[in-house]
C-alpha positions in Angstrom: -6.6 3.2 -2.8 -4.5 6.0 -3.4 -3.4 8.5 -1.1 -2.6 12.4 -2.4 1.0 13.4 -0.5 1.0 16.9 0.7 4.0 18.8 -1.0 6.7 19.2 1.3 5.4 17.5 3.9 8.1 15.3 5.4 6.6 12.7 7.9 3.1 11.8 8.6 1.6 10.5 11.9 0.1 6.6 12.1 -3.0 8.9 12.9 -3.1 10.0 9.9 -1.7 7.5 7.6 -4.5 4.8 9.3 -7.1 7.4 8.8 -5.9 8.0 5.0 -6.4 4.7 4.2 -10.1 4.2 6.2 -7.8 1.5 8.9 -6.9 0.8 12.7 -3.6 2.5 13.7 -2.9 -1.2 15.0 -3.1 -2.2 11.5 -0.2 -0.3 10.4 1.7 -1.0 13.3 1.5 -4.6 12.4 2.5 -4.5 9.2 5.1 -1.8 10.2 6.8 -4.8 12.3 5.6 -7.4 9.2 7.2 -5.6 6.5 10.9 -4.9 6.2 10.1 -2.4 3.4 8.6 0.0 6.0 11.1 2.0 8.2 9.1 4.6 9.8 11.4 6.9 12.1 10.3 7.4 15.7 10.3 10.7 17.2 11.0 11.0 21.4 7.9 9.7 22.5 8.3 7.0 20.4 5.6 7.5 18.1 6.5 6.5 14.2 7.1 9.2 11.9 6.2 7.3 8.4 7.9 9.5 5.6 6.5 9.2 2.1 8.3 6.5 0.8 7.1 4.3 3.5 3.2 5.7 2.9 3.9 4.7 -1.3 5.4 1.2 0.3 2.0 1.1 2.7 -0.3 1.6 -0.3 1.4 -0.8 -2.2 1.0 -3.3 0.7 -2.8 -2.1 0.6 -3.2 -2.7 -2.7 -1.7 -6.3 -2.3 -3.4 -7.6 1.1 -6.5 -5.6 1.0 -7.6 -5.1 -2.8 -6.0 -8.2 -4.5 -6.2 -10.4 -1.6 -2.8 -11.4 -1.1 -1.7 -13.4 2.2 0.9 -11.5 3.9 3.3 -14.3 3.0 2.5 -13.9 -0.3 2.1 -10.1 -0.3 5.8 -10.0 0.9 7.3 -12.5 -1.6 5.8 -10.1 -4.4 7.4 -7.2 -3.0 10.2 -9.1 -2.7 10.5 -10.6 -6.1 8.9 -7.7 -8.3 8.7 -4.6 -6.1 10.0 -2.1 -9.0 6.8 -3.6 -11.3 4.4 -3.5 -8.9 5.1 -0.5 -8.4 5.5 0.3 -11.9 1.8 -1.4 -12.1 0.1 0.5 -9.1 1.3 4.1 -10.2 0.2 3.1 -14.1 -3.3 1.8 -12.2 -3.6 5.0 -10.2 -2.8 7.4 -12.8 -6.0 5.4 -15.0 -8.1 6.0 -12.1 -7.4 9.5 -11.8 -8.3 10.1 -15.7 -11.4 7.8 -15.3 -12.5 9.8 -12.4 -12.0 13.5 -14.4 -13.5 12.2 -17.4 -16.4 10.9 -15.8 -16.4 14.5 -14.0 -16.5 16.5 -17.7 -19.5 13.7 -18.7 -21.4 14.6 -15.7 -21.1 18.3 -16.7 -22.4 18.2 -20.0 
């Protein structure tokens, strides 16, 4: 799962970061108050403002629970222990994908 930041934008809703990655806003709130790495501001109302760093540390969590089937004990431990290569891995995975996906784009056209 990776999400495309919009330029410039500085915070994101939980509306829109659940709907970004296909999940419940209660999700995120969960693993908003599971994970230390995510520090999403809140405005007046309350509501959390997640900046961009926190939606790279959400898809990183993602990636861990939801695609590699991590518990969450064991998703935090990695992030922990290794955060700087997993995320070293993820963007190196990401940026594969994205390649993949425009060269399969150029076969199609020919």
């Amino acid at each position: 799962m990776h999400i495309e930041l919009k330029e410039g934008k500085l915070y994101y809703s939980i509306g829109e970061v659940a709907k970004a990655f296909d999940v419940n806003a209660s999700l995120i709130r969960f693993w908003d108050k599971e994970f230390d790495i995510l520090k999403p501001k809140k405005n007046a109302k309350g509501n959390r403002m997640f900046t961009p760093e926190d939606v790279k540390n959400l898809q990183l969590i993602y990636h861990l629970v939801k695609e590699r089937g991590f518990t969450l004990d064991g998703a935090k431990t990695h992030l922990k222990d290794g955060k700087k290569e997993t995320l070293d891995n993820f963007d190196i995975i990401a940026k594969l994908k994205s390649i993949k996906a425009q060269l399969t784009d150029l076969k199609n056209q020919l």
